[in-house]
VMD Tcl script that draws the C-alpha trace (Angstrom):
set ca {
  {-40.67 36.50 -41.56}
  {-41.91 33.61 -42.93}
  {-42.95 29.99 -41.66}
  {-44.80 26.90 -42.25}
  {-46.85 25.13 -39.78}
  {-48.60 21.98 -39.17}
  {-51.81 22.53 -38.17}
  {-54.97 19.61 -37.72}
  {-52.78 17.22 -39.98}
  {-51.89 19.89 -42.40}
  {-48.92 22.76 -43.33}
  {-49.30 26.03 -44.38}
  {-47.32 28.59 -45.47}
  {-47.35 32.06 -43.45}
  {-46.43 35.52 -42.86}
  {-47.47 37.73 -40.55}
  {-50.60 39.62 -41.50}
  {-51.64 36.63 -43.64}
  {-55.43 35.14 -42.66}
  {-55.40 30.82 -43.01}
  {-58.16 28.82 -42.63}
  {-57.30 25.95 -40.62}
  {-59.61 22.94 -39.55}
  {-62.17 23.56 -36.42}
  {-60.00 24.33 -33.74}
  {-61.91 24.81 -30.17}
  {-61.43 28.83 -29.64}
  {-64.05 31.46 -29.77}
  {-63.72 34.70 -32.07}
  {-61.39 36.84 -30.32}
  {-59.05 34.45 -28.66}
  {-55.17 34.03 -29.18}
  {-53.37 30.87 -30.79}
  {-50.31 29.34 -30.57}
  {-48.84 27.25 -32.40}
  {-45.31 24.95 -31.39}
  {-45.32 22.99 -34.41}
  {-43.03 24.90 -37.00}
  {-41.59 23.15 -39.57}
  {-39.39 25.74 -41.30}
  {-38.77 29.76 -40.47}
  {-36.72 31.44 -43.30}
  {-34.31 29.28 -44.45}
  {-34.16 27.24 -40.56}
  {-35.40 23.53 -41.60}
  {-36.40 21.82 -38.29}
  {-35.68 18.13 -37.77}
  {-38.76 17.72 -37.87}
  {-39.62 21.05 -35.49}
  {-37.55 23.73 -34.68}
  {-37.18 24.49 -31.58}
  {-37.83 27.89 -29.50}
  {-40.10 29.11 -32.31}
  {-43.79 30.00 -32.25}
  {-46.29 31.15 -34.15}
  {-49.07 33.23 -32.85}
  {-52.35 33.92 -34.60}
  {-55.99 35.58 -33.49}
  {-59.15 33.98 -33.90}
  {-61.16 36.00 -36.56}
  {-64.44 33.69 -36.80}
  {-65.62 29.62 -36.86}
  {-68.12 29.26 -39.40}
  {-68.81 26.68 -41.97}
  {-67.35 26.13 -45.83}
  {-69.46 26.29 -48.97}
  {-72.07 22.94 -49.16}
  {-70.43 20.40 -51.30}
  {-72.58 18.81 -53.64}
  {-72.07 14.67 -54.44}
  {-73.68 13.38 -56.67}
  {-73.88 9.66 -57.58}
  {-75.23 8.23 -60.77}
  {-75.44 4.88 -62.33}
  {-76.45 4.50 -65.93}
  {-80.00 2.95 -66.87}
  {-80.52 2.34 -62.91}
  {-83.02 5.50 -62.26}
  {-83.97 3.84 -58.48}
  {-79.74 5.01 -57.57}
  {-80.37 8.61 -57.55}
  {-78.85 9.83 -54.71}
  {-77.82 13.72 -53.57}
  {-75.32 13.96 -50.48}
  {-74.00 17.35 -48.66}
  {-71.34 17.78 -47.04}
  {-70.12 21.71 -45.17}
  {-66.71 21.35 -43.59}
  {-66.41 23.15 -40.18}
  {-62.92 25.79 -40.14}
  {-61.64 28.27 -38.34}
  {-60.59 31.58 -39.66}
  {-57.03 33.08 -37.78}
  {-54.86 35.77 -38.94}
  {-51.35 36.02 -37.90}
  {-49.94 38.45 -35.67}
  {-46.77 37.28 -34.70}
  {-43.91 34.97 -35.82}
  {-41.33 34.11 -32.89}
  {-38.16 32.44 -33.47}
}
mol new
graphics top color blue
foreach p $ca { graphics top sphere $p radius 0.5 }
foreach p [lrange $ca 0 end-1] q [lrange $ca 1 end] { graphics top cylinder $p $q radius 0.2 }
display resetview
């Protein structure tokens, strides 16, 4: 089966078996998610959720994304020189189970 689901402001397309990475959700490594908010199973469009279906995913790990390097620059102005980071907290869940 497939499905999309909105998750932290966002959709994403799954199946089961597939591994997302969603934005930090508050569940240690291990635990089991749910998620209510499906927008489309199969060919079922919801208006704008379906209704008795879930998804349900396991927490693989919470970690943090690749450091992000900004950079900003202004010609013939050396004194604006400046180097920003920026590592995006996510959370790593692979899909057992599509309900619906």
């Amino acid at each position: 089966m497939n499905a999309v689901i909105k998750v932290g402001g966002k959709q994403y397309y799954v199946t089961e078996g597939s591994e997302i990475y969603v934005e930090k959700l508050n569940a240690a490594s291990g635990d089991v998610v749910k998620f209510d908010q499906v927008l489309m199973l199969d060919s079922k469009v919801g208006n704008p959720y379906l209704t008795n279906a879930t998804v349900e995913g396991e927490v693989i790990k919470n970690g943090k994304q690749k450091k992000i390097r900004v950079f900003k620059y202004k010609s013939k102005d050396r004194s604006n020189r400046k180097t920003q980071g920026h590592r995006q907290p996510y959370t790593k869940i692979k899909i057992t189970k599509i309900n619906g």
